[in-house]
N, C-alpha and C positions, 0 to 999 in steps of 0.2 A: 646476538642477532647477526653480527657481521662475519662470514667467516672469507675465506680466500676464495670458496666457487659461488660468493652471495646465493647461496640458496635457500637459506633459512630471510634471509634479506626478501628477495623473492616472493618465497612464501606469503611471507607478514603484508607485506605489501596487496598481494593478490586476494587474502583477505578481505584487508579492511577495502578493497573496488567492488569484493561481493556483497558486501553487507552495504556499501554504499548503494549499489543497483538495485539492491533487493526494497531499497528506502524508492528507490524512482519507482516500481513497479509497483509499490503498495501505494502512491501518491497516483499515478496514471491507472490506477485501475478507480481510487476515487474520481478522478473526471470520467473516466465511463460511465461508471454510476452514474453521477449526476446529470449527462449527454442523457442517458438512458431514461432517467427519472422524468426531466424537462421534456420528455419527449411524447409521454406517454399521455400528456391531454390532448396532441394533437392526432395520434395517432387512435384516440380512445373517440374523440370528436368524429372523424372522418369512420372508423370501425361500424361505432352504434350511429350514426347521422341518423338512418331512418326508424331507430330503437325509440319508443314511446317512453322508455325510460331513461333521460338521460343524466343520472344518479351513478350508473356505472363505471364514466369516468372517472366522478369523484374517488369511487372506490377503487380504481385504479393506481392515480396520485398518491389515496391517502397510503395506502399500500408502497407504492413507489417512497413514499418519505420513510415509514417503515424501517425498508429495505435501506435506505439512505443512514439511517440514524442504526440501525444496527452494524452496519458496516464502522460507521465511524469508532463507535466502541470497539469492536476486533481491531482497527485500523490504529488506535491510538494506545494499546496493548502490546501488537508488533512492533510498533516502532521504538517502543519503550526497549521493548527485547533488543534488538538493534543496537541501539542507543548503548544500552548494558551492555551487549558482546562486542561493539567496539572498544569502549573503555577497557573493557577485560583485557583487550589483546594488545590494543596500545600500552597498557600497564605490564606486558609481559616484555614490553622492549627495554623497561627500564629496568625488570629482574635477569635479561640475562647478561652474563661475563661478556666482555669484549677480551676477546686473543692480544 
């Protein structure tokens, strides 16, 4: 992992910050969701205000958790992945030779 121009040092390193950012951006995109979800009675409220039917919120929301509860499934998959491809490469510092 170490050589005299650290570049393979480098490397490793630049990795495991992308796999870590890629962990922020799959956790900030579940607060969008959720901004997004929580948002969507008021927004459904003020929409249909003069709609005789106002059921279509509901189906808005329920829709909105849906969307909330399928993401976390995907969500909790990639980070597994993640999770796996750090190990993998952290484990690769300990197979190579030092010079």
């Amino acid at each position: 992992m170490f050589d005299d121009s650290f570049a393979r040092s480098a490397l490793y390193f630049s990795i495991l910050q992308l796999l870590r950012i890629f962990m922020e951006w799959i956790h900030a995109t579940r607060h969008d969701i959720e901004e997004f979800v929580a948002g969507l009675d008021t927004r459904a409220t003020i929409e249909f205000e003069s709609e005789e039917e106002p059921v279509t919120s509901k189906y808005l929301s329920d829709n909105g958790e849906i969307i909330l509860s399928h993401y976390g499934e995907v969500e909790k998959r990639l980070l597994q992945r993640i999770n796996d491809k750090t190990e993998e490469v952290k484990s690769l510092r300990d197979g190579v030779s030092f010079r």
